[in-house]
C-alpha positions as CSV (number, residue, x, y, z in Angstrom):
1,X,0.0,0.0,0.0
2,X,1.4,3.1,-0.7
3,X,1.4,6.2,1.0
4,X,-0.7,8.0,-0.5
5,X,-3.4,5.3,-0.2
6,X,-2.8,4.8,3.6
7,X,-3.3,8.5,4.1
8,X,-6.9,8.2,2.5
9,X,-7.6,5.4,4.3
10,X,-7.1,7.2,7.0
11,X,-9.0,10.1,6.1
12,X,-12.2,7.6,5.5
13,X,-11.6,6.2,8.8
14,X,-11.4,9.4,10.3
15,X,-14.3,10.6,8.8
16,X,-16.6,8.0,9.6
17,X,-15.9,7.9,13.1
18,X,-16.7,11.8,13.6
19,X,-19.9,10.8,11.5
20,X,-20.7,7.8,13.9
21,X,-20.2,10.0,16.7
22,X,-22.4,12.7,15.7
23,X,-25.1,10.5,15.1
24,X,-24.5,9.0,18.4
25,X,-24.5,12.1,20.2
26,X,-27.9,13.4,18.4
27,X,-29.5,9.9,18.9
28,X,-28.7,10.4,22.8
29,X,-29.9,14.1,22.4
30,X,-33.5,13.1,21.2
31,X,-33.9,10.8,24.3
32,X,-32.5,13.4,26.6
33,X,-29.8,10.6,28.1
34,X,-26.0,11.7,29.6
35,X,-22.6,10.7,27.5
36,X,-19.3,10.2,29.7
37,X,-16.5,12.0,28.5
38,X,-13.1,12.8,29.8
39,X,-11.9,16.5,30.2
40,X,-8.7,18.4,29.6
41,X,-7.6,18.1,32.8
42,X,-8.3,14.4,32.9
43,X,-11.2,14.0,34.9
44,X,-14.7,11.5,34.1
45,X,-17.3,13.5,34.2
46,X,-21.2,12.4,32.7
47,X,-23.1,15.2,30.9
48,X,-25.6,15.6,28.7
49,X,-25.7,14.6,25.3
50,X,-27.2,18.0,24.4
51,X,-24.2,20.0,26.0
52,X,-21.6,17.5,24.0
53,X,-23.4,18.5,21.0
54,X,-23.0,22.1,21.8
55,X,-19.7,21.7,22.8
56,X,-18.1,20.0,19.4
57,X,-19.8,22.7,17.4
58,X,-17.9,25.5,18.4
C-alpha cells in the first residue's frame, strides 16, 4: 500500500468515526440521556448529550 493510499484510508476512517459520533451524540440528544466524557484536565465527568453536541460545534 502506498502512502498515499494509507493516508486516505485514514481520512475515510477518520471521517466515519466523527460521522458515527455525531449521530450518536444526536440519537442520545432526542432521548434526553448523559454521555461520559473525559476533560482536559483528565477527569470522568457524565453530561448531557445536548451540552456534547454544543460543545463539538464550536
Amino acid at each position: 500500500m502506498s502512502e498515499k493510499e494509507i493516508l486516505d484510508l485514514q481520512d475515510k476512517i477518520d471521517r466515519g468515526l466523527q460521522l458515527a459520533e455525531e449521530r450518536m451524540l444526536q440519537e442520545k440528544a432526542l432521548h434526553d440521556e448523559n454521555v461520559v466524557v473525559q476533560t482536559m484536565d483528565g477527569t470522568i465527568q457524565r453530561i448531557s448529550a445536548k451540552q456534547a453536541m454544543s460543545s463539538l460545534a464550536v
